[in-house]
C-alpha positions as CSV (number, residue, x, y, z in Angstrom):
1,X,0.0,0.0,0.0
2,X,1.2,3.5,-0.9
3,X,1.7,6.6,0.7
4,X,-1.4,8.2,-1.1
5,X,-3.6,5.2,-0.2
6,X,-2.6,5.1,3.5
7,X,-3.7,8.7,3.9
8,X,-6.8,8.1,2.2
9,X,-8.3,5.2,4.7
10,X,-10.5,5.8,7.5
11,X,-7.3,4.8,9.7
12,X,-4.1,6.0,9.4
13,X,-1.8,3.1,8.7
14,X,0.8,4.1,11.3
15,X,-1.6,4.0,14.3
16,X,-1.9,0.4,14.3
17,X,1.5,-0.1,14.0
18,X,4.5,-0.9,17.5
19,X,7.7,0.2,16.3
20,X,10.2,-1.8,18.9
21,X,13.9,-0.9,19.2
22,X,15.6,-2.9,20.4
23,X,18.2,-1.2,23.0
24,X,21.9,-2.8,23.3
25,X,24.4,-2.6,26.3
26,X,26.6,0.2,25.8
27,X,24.9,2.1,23.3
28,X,24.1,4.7,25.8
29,X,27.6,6.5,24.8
30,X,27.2,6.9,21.3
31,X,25.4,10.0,19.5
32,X,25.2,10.6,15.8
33,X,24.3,14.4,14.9
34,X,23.6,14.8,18.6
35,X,21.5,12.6,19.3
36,X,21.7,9.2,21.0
37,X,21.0,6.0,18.8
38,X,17.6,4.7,20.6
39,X,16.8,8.5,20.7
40,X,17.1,9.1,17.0
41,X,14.7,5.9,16.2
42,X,12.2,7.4,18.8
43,X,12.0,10.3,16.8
44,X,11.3,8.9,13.5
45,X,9.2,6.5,14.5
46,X,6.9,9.5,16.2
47,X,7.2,11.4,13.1
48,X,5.4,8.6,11.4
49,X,2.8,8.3,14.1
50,X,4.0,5.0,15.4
51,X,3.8,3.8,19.5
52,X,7.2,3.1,20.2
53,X,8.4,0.2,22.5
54,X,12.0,-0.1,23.7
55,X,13.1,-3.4,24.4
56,X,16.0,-5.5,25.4
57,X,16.8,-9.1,23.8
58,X,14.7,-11.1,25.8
59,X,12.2,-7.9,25.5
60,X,11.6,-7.9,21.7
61,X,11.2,-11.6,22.0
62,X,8.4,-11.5,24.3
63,X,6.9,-8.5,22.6
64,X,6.8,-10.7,19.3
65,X,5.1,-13.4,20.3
66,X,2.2,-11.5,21.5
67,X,1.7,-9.1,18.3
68,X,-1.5,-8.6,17.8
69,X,-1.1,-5.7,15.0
70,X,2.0,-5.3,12.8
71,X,5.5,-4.9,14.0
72,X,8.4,-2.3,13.0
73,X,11.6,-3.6,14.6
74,X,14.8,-1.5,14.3
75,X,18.1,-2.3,15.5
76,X,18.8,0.3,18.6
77,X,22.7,0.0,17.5
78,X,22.0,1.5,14.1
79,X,21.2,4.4,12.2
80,X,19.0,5.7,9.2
81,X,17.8,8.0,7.5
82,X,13.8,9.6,7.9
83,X,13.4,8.4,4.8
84,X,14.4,4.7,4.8
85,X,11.6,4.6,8.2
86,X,9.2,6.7,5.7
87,X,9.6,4.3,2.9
88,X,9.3,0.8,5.2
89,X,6.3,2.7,6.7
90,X,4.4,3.2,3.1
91,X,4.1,-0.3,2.7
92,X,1.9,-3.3,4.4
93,X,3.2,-6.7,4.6
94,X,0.7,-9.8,4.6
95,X,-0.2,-11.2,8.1
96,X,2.5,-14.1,7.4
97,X,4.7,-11.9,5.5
98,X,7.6,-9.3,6.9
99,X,8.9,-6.1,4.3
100,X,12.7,-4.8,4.2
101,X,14.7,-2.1,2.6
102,X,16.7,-3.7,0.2
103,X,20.5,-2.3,-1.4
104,X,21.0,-4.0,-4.8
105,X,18.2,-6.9,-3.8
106,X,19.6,-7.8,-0.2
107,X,17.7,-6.6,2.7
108,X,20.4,-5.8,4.8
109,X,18.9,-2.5,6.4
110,X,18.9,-2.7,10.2
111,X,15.0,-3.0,10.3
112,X,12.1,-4.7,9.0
113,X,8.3,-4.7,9.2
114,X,6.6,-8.1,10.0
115,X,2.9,-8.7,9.8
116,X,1.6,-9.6,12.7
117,X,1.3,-13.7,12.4
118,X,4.9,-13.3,11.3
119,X,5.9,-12.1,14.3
120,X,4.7,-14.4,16.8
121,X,5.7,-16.9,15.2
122,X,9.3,-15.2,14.6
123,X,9.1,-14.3,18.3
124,X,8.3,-18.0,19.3
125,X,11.3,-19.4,17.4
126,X,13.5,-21.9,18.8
127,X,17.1,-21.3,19.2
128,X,17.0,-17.7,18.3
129,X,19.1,-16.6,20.8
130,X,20.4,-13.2,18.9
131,X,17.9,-11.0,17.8
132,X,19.3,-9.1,15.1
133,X,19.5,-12.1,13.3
134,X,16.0,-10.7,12.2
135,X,16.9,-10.6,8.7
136,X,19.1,-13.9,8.8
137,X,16.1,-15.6,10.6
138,X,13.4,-14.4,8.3
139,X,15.2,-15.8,5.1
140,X,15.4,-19.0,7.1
141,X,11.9,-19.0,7.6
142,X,10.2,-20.5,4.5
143,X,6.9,-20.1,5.8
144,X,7.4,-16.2,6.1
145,X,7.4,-14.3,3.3
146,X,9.9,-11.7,3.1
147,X,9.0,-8.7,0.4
148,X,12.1,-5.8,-0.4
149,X,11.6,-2.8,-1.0
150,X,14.5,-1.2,-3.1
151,X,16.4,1.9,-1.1
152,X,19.9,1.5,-2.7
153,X,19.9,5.5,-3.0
154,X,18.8,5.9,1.0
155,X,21.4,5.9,3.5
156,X,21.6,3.4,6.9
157,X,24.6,1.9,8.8
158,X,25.6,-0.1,11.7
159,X,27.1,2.1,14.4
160,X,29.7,0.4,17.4
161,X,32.2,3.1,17.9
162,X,32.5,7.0,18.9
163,X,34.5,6.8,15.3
164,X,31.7,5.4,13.9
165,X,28.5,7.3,15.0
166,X,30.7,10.7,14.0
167,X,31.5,9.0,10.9
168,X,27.5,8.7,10.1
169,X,26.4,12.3,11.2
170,X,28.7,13.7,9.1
171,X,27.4,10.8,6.1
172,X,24.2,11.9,6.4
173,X,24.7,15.6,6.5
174,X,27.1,15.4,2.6
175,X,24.0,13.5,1.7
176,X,21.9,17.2,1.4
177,X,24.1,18.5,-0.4
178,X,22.3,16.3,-3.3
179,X,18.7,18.1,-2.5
180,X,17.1,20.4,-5.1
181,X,18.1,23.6,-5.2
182,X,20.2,26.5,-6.9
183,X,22.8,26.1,-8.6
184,X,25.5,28.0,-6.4
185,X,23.9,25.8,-3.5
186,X,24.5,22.6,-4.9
187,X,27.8,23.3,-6.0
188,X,29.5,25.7,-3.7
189,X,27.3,26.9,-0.6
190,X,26.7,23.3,0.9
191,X,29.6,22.4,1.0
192,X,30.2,25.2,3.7
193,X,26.7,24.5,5.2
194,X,26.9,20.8,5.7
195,X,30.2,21.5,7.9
196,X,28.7,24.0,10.0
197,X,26.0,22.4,10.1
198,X,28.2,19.3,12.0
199,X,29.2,21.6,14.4
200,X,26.2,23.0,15.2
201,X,24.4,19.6,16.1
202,X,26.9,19.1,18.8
203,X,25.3,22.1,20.3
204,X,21.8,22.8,21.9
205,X,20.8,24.9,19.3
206,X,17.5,24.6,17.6
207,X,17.4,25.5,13.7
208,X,15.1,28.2,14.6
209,X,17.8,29.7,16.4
210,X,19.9,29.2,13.5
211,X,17.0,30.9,11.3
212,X,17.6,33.8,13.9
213,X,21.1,34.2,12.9
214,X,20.6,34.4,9.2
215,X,17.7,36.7,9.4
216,X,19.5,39.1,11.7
217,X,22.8,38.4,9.6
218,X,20.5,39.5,6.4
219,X,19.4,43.0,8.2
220,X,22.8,43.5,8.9
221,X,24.2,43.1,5.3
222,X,21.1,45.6,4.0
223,X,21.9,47.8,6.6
224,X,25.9,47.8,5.3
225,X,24.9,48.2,1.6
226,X,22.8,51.0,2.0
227,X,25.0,53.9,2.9
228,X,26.3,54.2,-0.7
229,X,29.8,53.3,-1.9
230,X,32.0,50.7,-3.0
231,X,33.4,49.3,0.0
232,X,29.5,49.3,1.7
233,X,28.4,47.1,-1.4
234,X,31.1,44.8,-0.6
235,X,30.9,44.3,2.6
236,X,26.9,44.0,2.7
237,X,26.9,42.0,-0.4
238,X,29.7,39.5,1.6
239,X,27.5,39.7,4.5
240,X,24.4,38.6,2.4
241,X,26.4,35.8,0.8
242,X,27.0,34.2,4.4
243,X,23.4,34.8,5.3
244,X,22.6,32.7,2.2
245,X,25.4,30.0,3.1
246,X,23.9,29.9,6.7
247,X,20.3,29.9,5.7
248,X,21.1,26.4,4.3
249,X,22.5,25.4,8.2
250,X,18.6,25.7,9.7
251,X,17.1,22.8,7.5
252,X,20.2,20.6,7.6
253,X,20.5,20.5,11.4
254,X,16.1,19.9,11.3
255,X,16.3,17.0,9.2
256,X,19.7,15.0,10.8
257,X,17.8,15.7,14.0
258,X,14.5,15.2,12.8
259,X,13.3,18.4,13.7
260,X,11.1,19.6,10.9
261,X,8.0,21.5,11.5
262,X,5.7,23.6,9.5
263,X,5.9,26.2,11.7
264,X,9.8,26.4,11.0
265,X,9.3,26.3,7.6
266,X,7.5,29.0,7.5
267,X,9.7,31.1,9.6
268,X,12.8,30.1,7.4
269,X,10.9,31.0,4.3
270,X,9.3,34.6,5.5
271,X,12.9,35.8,7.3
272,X,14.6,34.7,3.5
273,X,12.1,37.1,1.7
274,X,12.5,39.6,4.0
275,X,15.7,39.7,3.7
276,X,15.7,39.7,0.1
277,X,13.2,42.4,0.0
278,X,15.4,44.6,2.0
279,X,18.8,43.9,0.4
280,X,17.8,45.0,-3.3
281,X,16.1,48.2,-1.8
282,X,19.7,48.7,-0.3
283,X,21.3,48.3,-3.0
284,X,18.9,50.4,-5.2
285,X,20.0,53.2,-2.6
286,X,23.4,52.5,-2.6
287,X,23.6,53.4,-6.3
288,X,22.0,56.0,-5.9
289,X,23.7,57.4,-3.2
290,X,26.6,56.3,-5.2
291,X,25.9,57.6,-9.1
292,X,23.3,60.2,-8.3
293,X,19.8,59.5,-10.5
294,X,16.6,58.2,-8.6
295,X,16.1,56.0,-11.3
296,X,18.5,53.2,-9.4
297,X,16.2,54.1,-6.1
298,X,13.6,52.9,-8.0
299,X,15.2,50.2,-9.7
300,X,16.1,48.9,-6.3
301,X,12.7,49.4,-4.8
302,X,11.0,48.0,-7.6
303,X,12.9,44.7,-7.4
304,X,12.4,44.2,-3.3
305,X,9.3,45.1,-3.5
306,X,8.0,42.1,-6.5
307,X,10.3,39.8,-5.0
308,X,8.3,40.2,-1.6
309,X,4.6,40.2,-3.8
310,X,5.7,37.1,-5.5
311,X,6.4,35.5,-2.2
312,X,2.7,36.6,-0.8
313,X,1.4,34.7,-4.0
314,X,3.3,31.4,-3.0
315,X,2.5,31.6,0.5
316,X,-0.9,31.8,-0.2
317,X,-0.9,29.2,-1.8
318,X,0.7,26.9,0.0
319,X,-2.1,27.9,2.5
320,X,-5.1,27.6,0.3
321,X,-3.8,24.5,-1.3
322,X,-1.0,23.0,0.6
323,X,1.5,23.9,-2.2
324,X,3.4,26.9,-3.4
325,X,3.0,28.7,-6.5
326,X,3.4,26.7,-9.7
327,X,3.2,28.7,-13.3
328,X,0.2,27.5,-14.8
329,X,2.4,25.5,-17.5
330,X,3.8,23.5,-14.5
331,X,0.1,23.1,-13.3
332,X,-1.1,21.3,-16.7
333,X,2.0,18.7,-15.9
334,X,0.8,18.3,-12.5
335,X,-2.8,18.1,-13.5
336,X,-1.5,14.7,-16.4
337,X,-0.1,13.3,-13.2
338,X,3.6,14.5,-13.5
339,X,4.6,15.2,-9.9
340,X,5.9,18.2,-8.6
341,X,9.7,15.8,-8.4
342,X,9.8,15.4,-11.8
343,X,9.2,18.7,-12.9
344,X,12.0,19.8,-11.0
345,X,13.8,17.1,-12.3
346,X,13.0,17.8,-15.4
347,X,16.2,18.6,-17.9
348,X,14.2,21.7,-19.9
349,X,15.7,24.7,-20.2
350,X,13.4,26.1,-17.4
351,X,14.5,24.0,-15.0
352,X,18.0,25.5,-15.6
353,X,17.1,28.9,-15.7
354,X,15.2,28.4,-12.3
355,X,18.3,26.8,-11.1
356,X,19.9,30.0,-11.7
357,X,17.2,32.3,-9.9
358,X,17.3,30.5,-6.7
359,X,18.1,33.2,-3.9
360,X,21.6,31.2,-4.1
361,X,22.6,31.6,-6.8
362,X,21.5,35.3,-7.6
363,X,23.0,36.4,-3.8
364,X,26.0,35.0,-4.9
365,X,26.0,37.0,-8.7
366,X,25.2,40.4,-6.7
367,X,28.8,39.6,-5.1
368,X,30.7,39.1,-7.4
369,X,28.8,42.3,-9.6
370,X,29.9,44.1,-6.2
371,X,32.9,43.2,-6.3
372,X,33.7,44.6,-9.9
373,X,31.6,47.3,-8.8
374,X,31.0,47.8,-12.6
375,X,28.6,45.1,-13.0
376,X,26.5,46.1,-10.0
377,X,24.3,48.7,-12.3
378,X,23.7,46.0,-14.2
379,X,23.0,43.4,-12.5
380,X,20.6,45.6,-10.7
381,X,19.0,46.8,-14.0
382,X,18.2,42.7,-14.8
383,X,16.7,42.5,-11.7
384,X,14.4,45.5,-12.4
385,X,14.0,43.9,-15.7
386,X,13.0,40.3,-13.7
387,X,10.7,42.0,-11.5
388,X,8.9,44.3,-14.4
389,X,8.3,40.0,-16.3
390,X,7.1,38.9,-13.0
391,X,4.3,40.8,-12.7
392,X,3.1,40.7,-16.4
393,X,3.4,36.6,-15.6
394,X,1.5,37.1,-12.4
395,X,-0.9,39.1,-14.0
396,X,-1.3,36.4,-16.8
397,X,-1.8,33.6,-14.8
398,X,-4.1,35.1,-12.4
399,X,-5.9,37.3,-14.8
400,X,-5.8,35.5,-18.7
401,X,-5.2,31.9,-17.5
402,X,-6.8,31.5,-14.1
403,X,-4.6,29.1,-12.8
404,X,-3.9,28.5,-9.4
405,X,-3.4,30.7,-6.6
């Protein structure tokens, strides 16, 4: 069963279903990402809306045999990804039958999801005496039918040492540096994110303290462009750019330490447009401070101040209809059945040039035009030119094609 068709039954899937970990001596000492190993399978076992059990050897044994509803059992001296959990979790195996992430056709994840006749009679088993033989004992079992599920692309790993757990934080962090986005982002900016990013989980801060930072770092960079000059445009436009590279630190640190929320998201996304808002106004007065004609006041004001209405059109609606703003050629994809992955995916020149409009990548253009101080008119004279084509598309798709908003 499917994520779609799980949401769509009078039950939630998840809330008939006992995720057990099962908790081995000594792993009390290790943390991955800053958090403890029985800890991090708590938490994405809640996220999924599962009751989660931890148990001991002889624990999960005794657990099994009385199952009355399905069974999630992870190996407390592991780690994994929220999405190898969200994938096990958006499938159902048959009464008799257990379900495993599979790499390459082998099931060697350190979990697996056993219908509920399964597991008795894997919790009854003679001569079982180590328990995370799970997947050893369940390919022994010919009367248990054990379904894969492929996740070569997801990321899991056994974890036995201090080396080890650091060794898989800092795994699972490089692995977001693969996540749609800008250009500049994919190929430059993570890579300084996802390391402060590791040394920010081994603090207590949340990454809406971290969205703090970059929001107050962004007011700080407008307020240093907008004097006028060449040195302010530098040194605001440098500030902007580590705003940009931090920006990336908030949702890196949520989803290692499985600390998403709505709420945060929305924060993250309002402080970025704010920001950008404000930055091209400063820059606007800069230059005009700088070369003397109102016309790059306008320019500058012009540019903030679309930048901001565009983001009051996705916003709403993500509100009215749970996703952001999609051009209404993108909505006659999505309406075919195309999903929103693949059109991001997609290798059309759009795609590209959206690539290179992502706050990322246009931050970092703005210094590097500051920088040659030359290029700074403009650059600011596209943006103008970007701002004046988003409202004649705005005005087309809400006006002339009444698509979605």
């Amino acid at each position: 069963m499917g994520q779609q068709s799980r949401q769509e039954s009078s039950e939630p899937w998840a809330a008939a279903l006992t995720a057990y970990v099962l908790h081995r001596p000594g792993l009390d000492r290790l943390r991955v990402a800053g958090m403890g190993l029985v800890e991090r399978w708590r938490a994405a076992f809640t996220r999924v809306g599962a009751r989660v059990v931890e148990v001991d050897a002889r624990g999960l044994l005794e657990a099994l045999t009385r199952a009355e509803g399905p069974a999630l059992v992870a190996d407390g001296g592991s780690v994994a990804e929220q999405a190898v959990v969200d994938l096990l979790t958006g499938e159902t195996p048959d009464d008799a039958g257990a379900v495993a992430p599979a790499s390459g056709g082998l099931p060697d994840a350190p979990l697996a999801l056993l219908g509920p006749e399964a597991a008795r009679r894997l919790g009854a088993t003679q001569g079982w005496t180590e328990p995370w033989g799970l997947l050893q004992q369940l390919r022994r079992d010919e009367s248990t039918t054990l379904r894969t599920v492929e996740a070569a692309d997801l990321f899991w790993r056994t974890v036995s040492t201090p080396a080890e757990a650091r060794s898989a934080g800092w795994r699972m962090l490089r692995r977001l540096r693969l996540r749609p986005g800008g250009l500049a982002a994919r190929h430059i900016n993570r890579h300084v994110s996802t390391v402060i990013s590791y040394f920010l989980t081994k603090t207590p801060l949340t990454p809406n303290m971290v969205t703090m930072f970059t929001l107050a770092s962004g007011l700080l960079s407008a307020w240093l462009v907008y004097p006028g000059g060449y040195w302010a445009a530098v040194a605001g436009a440098a500030m902007m750019q580590l705003s940009s590279i931090v920006d990336g630190c908030d949702g890196e640190v949520a989803l290692v330490r499985y600390m998403q929320s709505e709420w945060g998201g929305w924060f993250d996304s309002i402080a970025d447009e704010i920001v950008n808002a404000l930055f091209l106004a400063a820059v606007g007065h800069n230059l005009y401070v700088t070369l003397g004609h109102w016309a790059w006041l306008v320019l500058g004001i012009l540019s903030g101040a679309v930048s901001f209405l565009y983001a009051l059109f996705h916003w709403h609606c993500k509100w009215r209809h749970g996703v952001g703003l999609y051009w209404w050629f993108d909505q006659q994809k999505l309406d075919t059945g195309t999903t929103k992955q693949e059109v991001w995916e997609s290798k059309s020149l759009m795609r590209y040039i959206k690539m290179l409009l992502w706050r990322d990548s246009f931050l970092l253009a703005y210094l590097l035009a500051a920088a040659s101080w030359y290029l700074l008119p403009v650059l600011l004279v596209i943006s103008g030119g970007g701002a004046v084509a988003t409202l004649v598309m705005l005005f087309i798709h809400v006006v002339i094609k009444r698509g979605r908003w």
